[in-house]
C-alpha positions in Angstrom: -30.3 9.9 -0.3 -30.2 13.2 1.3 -27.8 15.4 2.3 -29.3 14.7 6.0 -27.8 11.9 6.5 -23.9 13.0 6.7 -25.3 14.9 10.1 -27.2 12.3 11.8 -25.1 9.2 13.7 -26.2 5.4 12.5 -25.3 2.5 14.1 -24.2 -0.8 12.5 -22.8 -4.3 14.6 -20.5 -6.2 13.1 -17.8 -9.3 14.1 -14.4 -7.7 15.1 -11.5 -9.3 13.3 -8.8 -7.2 14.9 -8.0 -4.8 17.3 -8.6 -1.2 17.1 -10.9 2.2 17.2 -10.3 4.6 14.0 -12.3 6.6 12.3 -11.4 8.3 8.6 -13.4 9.3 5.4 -14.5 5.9 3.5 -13.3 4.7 0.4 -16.0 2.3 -1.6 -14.8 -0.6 -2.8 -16.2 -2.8 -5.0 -14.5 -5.2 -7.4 -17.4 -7.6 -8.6 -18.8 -4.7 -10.8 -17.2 -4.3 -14.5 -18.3 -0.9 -15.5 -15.5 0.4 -18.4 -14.0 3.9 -18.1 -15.9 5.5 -21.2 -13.8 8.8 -20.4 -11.8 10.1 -23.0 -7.9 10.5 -22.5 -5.7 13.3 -23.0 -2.6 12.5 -25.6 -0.4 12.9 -22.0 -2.0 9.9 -20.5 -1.1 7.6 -23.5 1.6 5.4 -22.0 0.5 5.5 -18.4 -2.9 3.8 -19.9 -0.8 1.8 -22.1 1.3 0.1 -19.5 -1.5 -0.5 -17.3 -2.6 -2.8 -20.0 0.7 -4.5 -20.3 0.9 -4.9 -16.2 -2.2 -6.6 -16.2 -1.4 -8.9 -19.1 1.4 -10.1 -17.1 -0.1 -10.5 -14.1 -2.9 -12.7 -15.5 -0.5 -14.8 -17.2 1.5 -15.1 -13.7 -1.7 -16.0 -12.3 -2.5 -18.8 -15.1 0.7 -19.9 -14.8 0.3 -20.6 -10.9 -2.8 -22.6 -12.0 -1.3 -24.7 -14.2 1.5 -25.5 -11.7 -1.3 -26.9 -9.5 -3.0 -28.9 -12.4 -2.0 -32.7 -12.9 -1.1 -33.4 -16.4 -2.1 -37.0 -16.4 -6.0 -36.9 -14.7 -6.6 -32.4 -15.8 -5.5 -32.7 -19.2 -8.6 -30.5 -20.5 -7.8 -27.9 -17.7 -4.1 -27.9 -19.3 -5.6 -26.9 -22.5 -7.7 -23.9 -21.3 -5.2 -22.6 -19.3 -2.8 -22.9 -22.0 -5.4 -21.6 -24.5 -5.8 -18.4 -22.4 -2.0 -18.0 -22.0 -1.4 -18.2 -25.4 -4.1 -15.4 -26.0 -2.9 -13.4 -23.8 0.4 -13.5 -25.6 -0.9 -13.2 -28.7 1.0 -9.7 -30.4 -2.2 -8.8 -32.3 -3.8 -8.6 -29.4 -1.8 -6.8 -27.2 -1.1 -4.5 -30.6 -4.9 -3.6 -30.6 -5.2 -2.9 -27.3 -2.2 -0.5 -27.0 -4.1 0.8 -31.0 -7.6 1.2 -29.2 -5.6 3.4 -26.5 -3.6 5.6 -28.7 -5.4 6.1 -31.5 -9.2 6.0 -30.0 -7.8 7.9 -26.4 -9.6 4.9 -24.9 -8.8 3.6 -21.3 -6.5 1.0 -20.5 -10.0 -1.7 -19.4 -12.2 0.1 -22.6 -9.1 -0.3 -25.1 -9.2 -4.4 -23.7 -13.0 -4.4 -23.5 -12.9 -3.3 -27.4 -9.9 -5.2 -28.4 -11.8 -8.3 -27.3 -14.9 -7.6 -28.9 -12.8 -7.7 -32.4 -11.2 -11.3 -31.3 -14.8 -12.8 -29.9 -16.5 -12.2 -32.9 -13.7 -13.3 -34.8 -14.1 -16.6 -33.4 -17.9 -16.5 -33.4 -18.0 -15.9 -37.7 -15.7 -18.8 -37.7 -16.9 -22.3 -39.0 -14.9 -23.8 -36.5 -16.9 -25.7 -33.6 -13.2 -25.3 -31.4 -13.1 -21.7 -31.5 -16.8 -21.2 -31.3 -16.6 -23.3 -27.7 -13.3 -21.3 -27.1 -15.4 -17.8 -26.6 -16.2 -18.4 -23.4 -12.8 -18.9 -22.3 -12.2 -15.4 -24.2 -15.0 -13.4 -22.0 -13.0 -14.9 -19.1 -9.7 -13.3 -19.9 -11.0 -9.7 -20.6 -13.3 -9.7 -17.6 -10.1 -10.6 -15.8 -7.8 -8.0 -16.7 -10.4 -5.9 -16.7 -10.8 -6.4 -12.9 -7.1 -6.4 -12.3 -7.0 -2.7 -14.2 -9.9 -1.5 -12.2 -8.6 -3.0 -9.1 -5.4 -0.7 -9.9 -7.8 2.1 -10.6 -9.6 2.0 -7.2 -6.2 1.4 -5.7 -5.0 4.8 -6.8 -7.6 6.8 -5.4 -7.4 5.2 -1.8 -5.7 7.3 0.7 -3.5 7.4 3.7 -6.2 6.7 6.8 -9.2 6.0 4.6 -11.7 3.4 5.9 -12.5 1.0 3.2 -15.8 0.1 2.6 -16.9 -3.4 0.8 -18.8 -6.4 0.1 -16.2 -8.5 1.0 -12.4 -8.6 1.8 -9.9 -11.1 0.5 -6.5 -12.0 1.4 -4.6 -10.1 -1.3 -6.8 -6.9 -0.8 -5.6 -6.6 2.8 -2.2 -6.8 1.8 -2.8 -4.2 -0.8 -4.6 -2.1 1.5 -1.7 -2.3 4.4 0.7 -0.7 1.8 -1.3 1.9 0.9 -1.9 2.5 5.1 -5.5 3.1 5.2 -7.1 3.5 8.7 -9.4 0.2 8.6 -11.9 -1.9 6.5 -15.3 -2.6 7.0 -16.9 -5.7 5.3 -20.3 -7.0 5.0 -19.2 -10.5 4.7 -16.8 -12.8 6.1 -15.5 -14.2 9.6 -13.0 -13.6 12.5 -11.2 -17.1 11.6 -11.1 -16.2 7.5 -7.7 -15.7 6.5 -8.1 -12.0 5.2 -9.1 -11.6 9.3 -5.7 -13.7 10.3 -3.6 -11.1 7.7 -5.7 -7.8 9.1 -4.5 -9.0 12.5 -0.8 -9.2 11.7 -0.5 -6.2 9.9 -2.3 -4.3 12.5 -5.9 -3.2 10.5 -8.9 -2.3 12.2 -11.0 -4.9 10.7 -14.8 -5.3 11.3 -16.5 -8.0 9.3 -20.4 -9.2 8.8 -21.5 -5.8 9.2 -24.9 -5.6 7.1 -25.9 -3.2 5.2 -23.0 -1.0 5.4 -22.0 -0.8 1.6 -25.9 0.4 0.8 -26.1 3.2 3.7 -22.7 4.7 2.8 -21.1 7.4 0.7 -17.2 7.6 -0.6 -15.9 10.6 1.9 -18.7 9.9 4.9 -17.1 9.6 8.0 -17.3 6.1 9.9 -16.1 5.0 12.8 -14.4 1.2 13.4 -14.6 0.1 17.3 -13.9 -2.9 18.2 -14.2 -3.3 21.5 -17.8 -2.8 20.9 -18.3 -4.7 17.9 -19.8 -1.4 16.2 -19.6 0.8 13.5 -21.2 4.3 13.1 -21.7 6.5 10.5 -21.6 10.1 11.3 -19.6 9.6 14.8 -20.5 12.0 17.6 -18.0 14.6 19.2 -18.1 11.8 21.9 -17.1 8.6 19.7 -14.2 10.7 18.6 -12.9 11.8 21.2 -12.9 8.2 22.6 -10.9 7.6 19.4 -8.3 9.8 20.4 -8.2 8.6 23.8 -7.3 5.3 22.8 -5.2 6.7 19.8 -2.8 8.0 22.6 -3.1 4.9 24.6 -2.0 2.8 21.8 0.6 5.0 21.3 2.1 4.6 24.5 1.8 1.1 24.9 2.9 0.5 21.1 6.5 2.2 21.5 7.1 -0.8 24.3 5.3 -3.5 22.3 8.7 -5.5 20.6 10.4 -5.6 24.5 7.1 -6.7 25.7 7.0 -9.5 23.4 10.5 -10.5 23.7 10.0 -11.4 27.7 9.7 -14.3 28.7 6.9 -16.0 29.7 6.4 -17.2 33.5 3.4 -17.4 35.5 3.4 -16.6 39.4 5.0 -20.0 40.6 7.4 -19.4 38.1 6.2 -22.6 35.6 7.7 -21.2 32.0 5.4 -21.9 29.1 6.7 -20.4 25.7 4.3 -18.1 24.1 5.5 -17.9 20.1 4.5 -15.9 17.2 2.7 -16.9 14.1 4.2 -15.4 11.1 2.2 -14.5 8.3 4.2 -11.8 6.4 7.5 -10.5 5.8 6.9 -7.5 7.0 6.1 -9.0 10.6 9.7 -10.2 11.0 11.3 -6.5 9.9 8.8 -5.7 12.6 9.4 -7.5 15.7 13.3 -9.5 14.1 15.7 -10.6 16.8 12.2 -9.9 19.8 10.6 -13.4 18.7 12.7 -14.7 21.3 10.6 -17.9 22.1 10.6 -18.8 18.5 8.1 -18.4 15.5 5.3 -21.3 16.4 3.7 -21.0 13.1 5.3 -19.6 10.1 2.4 -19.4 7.0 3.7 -20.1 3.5 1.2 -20.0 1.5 0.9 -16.2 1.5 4.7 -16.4 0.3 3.0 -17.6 -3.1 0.2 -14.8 -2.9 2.7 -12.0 -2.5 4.4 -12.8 -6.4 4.9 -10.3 -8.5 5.8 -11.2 -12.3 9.5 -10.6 -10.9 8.5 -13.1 -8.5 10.9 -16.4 -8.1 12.1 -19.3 -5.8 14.5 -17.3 -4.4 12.7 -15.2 -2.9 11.1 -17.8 -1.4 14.4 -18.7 0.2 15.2 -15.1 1.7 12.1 -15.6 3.8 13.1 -18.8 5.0 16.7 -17.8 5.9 15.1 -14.1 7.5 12.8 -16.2 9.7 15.8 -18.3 10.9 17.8 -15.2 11.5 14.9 -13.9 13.5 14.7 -17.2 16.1 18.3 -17.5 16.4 18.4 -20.6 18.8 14.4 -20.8 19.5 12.3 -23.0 17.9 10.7 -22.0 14.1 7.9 -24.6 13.1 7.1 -23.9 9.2 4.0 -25.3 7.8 3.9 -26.3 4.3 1.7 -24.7 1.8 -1.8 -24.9 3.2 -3.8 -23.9 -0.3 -7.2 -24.4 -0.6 -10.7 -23.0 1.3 -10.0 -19.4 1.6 -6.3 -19.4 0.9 -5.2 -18.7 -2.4 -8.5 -19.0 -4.0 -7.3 -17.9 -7.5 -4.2 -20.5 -7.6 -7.0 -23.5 -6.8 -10.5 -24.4 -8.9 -13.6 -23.7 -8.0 -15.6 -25.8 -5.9 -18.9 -26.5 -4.1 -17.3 -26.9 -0.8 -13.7 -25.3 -0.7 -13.6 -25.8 3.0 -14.3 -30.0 2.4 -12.2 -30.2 -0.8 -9.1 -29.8 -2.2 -6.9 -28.2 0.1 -3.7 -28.7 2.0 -2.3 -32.6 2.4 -4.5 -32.9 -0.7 -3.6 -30.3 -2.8 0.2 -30.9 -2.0 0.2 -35.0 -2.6 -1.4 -34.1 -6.3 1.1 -31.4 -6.8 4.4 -33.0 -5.8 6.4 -30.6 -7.9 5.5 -27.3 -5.5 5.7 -29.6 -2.5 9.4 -30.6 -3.3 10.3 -27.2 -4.5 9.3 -26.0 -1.3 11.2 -28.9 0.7 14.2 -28.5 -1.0 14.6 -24.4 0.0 13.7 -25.2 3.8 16.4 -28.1 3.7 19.0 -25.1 1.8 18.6 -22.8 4.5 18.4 -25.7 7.5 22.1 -26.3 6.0 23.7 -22.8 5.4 22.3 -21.7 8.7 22.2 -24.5 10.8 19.3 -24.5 11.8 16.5 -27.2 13.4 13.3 -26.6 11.8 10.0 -28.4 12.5 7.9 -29.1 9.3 4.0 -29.1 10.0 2.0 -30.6 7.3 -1.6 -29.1 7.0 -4.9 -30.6 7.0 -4.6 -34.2 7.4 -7.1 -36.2 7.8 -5.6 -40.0 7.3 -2.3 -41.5 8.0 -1.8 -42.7 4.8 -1.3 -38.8 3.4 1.6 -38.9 6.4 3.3 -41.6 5.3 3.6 -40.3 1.3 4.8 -36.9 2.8 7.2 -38.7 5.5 8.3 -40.9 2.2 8.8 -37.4 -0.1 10.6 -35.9 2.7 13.0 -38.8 3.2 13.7 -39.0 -0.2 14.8 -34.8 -0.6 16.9 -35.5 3.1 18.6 -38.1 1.0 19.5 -35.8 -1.9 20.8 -33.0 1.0 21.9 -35.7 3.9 23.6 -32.4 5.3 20.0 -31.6 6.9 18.7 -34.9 7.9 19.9 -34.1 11.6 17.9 -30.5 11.3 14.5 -31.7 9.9 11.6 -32.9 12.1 8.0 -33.7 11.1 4.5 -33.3 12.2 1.1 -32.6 11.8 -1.6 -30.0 12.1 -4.3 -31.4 14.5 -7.3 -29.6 12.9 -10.1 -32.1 12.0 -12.2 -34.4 14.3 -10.9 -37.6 13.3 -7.5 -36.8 14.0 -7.7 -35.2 17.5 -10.0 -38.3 18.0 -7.1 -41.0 16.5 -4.4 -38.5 18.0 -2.6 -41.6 20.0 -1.8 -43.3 16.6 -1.2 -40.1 14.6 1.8 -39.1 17.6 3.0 -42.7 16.4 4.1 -41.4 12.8 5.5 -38.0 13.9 7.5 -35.9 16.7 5.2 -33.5 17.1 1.6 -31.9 16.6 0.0 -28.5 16.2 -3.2 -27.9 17.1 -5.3 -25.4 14.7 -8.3 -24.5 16.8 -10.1 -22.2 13.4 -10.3 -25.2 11.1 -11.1 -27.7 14.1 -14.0 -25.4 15.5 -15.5 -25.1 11.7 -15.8 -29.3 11.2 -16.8 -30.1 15.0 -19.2 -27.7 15.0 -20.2 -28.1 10.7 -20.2 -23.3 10.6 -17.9 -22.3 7.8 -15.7 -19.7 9.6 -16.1 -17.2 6.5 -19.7 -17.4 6.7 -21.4 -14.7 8.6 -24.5 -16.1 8.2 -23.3 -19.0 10.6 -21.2 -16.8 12.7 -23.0 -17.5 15.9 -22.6 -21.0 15.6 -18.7 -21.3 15.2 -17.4 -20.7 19.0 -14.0 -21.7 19.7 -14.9 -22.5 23.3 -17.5 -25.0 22.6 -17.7 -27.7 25.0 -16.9 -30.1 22.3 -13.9 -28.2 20.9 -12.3 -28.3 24.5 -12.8 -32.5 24.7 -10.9 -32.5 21.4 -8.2 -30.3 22.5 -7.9 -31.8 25.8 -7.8 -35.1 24.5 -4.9 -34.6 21.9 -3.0 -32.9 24.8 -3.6 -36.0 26.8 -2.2 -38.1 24.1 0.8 -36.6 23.5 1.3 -36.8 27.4 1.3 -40.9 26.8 4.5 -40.9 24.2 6.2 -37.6 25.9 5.4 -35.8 22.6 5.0 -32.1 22.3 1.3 -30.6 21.8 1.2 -27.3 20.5 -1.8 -24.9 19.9 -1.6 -22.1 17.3 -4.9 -21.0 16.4 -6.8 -17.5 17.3 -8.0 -19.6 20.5 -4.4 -18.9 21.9 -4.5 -15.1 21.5 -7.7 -14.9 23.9 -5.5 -14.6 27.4 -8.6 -16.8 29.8 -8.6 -19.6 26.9 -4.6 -19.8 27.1 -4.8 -20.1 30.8 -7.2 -22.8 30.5 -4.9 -24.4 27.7 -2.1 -24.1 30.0 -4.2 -25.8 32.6 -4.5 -28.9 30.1 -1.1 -28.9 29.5 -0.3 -27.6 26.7 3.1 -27.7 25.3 3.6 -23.9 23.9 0.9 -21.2 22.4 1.7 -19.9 19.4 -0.3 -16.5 18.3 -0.5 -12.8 16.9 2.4 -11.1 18.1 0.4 -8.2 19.0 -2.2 -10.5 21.3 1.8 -11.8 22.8 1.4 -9.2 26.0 -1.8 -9.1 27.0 -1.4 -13.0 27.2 1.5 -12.8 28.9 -0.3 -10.4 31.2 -2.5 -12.3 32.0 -0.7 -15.8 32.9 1.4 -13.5 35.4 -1.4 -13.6 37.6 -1.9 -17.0 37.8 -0.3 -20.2 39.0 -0.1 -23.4 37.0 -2.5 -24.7 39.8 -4.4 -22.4 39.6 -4.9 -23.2 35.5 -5.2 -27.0 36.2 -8.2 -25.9 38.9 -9.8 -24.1 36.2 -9.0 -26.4 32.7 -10.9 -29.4 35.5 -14.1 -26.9 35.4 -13.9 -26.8 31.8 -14.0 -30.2 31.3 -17.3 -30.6 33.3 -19.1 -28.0 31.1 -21.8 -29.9 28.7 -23.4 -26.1 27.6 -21.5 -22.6 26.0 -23.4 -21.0 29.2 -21.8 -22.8 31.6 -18.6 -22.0 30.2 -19.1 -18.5 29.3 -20.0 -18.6 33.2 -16.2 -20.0 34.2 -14.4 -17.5 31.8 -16.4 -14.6 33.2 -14.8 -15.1 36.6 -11.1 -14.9 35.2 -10.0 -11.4 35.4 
């Protein structure tokens, strides 16, 4: 490539995941290549190399050890013994003494010294007559190509700065938390979807994320300047004078509005007639309560545990479990807080679950949580500790049901932890998350079993309309205001209007201000969303009267095409 091409602008389109216009020197990033650091060390280095050996060594092991929580002992008993095989490896002092030899006495790197203390133990095995540790290399090449990503990952981490805009293949969950910490300006990924989770994360912690962008990791060079926008769906390499002036523009204008943002949020919410419909916030990180604390006035509509598990550390425990718990309950005060159990599985948490053909259509959520009663009840027993200390209502959503029997085995293990703590049996209520076909579809006899339901519009979208939400080969296809979607919707709002049970709605359709009107119009019970999309939703629904909704959500309902909805939200302004 020449140098010609740092001077001349090219344009790339891509699916915005969150909000924002930034530009900054990019940082490549890419994890699914294990080249070894063949540089020599100086004698100085020694012990810095040494312990980022013994970091990742722990980490793995944290990370087996969350898999074999998730494992059943009775049907899994051969996945036991690999994961316990490649724990005990891992702990195995010879090793760990070779690796730290290969590093001090060879001045190898921390991912060369495992690479080469591996090769000693693989061929090892492979000389041996044994068929059980001949079968057992395989398991071996798994382990080193594991720390030696983790080490690497720590390497690239290291060199990313303050306002860079990463550059990758593809973005997961755990990255954009890394990558908030470190403060970089924005990520730009060739794969992915608005609905994944990593898109829900870059959302709450505020990144400029553009995803499906093709291309992008092929054209560009670590230090080129892009440019993230949004608002246009677009990213260019080699920005004009023009594109950054814009930037600052808007910089300034986020500025202004941002130093307001936690008062706006905290207002509450009443449209022109003066009908009040609460607008909460969906939780996804600790950070987001520090953030916004005593403003989430209305309450938390969603609070995500399952990237409670992601964010361990080897110092990681239960009890930290429980300080979120008890900070998210200090941060409603008297409004509601509706916490969903773990929802593990598709493209949550990929590295506590096996692989599987169809992630998205397997073993995820309910599922996951009725074959792992030990990290359900865990779970149930800190909510019901801090219900008690603080007391404190809090709604339990359980996640991707698709049959009533699941409900009834939760119901039962939740009954049975209320009778161990009968000090929160007054404080716990239960429902469901409404995000598959057949249950919107059965929603009158689903509202029989529980007090309440959520509505999860990402998952719901993806299995009415059969486009994985992380595939940006099928992006085009998933569309949240789908005439379809909107009968399924509508009709579990209307069924919770028959037993005068609430209907909530807390997926990425409530953070687009025209759809909440139109949910509103339905009759919607609350909206639960980013809080950064809480104001210009709340904006919005200022103009309008609950009539005025109901005239509109009536249109909707008549629409049998995208056009002719695209049509009706075009004319709300």
């Amino acid at each position: 490539m020449t140098d010609d091409h740092k001077y001349v602008p090219k344009y790339f389109t891509g699916t915005p995941a969150s909000y924002g216009l930034v530009s900054g020197p990019a940082f490549i990033y890419v994890t699914d290549e294990l080249i070894l650091n063949n540089t020599e060390i100086s004698p100085s280095q020694i012990r810095d190399q040494q312990k980022q050996a013994e970091s990742a060594f722990r980490i793995l092991d944290l990370q087996l050890r969350k898999l074999l929580d998730l494992t059943n002992d009775e049907t899994e008993s051969e996945a036991n013994e690999i994961i316990n095989f490649q724990r005990d490896i891992l702990k195995d002092p010879d090793l760990i003494a070779s690796v730290n030899s290969f590093v001090r006495s060879d001045y190898q790197t921390a991912d060369k010294a495992v690479h080469s203390a591996f090769r000693k133990y693989i061929d090892r095995l492979a000389s041996s007559p044994s068929h059980y540790f001949k079968d057992r290399i395989v398991d071996l090449r798994d382990i080193r190509d594991r720390l030696i990503q983790i080490i690497q990952q720590k390497y690239l981490l290291q060199d990313v700065q303050e306002k860079d805009i990463v550059v990758c293949r593809e973005v997961t969950p755990g990255d954009i938390l890394l990558f908030s910490r470190k403060k970089v300006g924005g990520i730009i990924s060739e794969q992915g979807g608005i609905t994944s989770h990593a898109a829900i994360i870059a959302k709450s912690v505020g990144i400029p994320l553009m995803m499906s962008v093709k291309g992008i990791t092929e054209s560009v060079q670590s230090r080129d300047v892009v440019l993230i926008d949004c608002d246009n769906s677009q990213v260019i390499l080699n920005p004009e004078e023009k594109n950054l002036s814009a930037e600052k523009d808007y910089k300034k204008s986020k500025n202004e509005s941002a130093s307001d943002l936690p008062d706006r949020i905290s207002r509450p919410t009443k449209m022109a007639c003066g009908y009040h419909i609460p607008i909460m916030a969906n939780i996804e990180l600790v950070e987001e309560l520090d953030m916004f604390g005593s403003k989430l006035t209305e309450g938390i509509g969603l609070l995500r545990t399952e990237s409670f598990i992601m964010n361990k550390t080897d110092n990681g425990s239960s009890d930290d479990d429980y300080t979120i718990y008890e900070k998210a309950i200090k941060s409603v005060d008297d409004a509601p807080l509706n916490i969903r159990l773990y929802d593990i599985g598709g493209d949550k948490l990929p590295g506590f679950t096996k692989a599987e053909p169809n992630p998205f259509l397997g073993w995820r959520g309910v599922r996951l949580l009725l074959d792992r009663k030990s990290l359900l009840i865990s779970q149930l027993d800190l909510i019901f500790d801090a219900a008690i200390n603080h007391q404190k209502k809090i709604q339990l959503i359980i996640p991707m049901v698709t049959n009533k029997d699941d409900v009834t085995e939760i119901k039962g293990i939740v009954h049975e932890r209320l009778a161990l703590k009968p000090e929160a049996v007054d404080l716990i209520s239960v429902g469901i998350m409404v995000e598959v076909p057949a249950v919107a579809i059965l929603a009158d006899y689903y509202l029989e079993q529980v007090e309440f339901v959520t509505i999860g519009t990402n998952d719901l979208t993806q299995y009415t309309l059969a486009a994985d939400r992380t595939n940006s080969l099928v992006q085009h296809y998933f569309n949240q205001v789908h005439p379809a979607v909107w009968y399924l919707i509508n009709r579990t709002i209307e069924a919770g209007k028959r037993v005068n049970k609430p209907v909530a709605l807390c997926g990425e359709l409530a953070s687009n201000p025209k759809a909440a009107l139109i949910l509103v119009g339905m009759g919607i019970s609350s909206l639960s969303m980013s809080p950064a999309a809480i104001p210009e939703v709340k904006t919005l629904l200022l103009r309008y009267t609950k009539a005025d909704a109901e005239k509109i959500a009536k249109e909707i309902l008549k629409c049998t095409s995208e056009k002719e909805i695209n049509i009706i939200l075009e004319s709300i302004n």
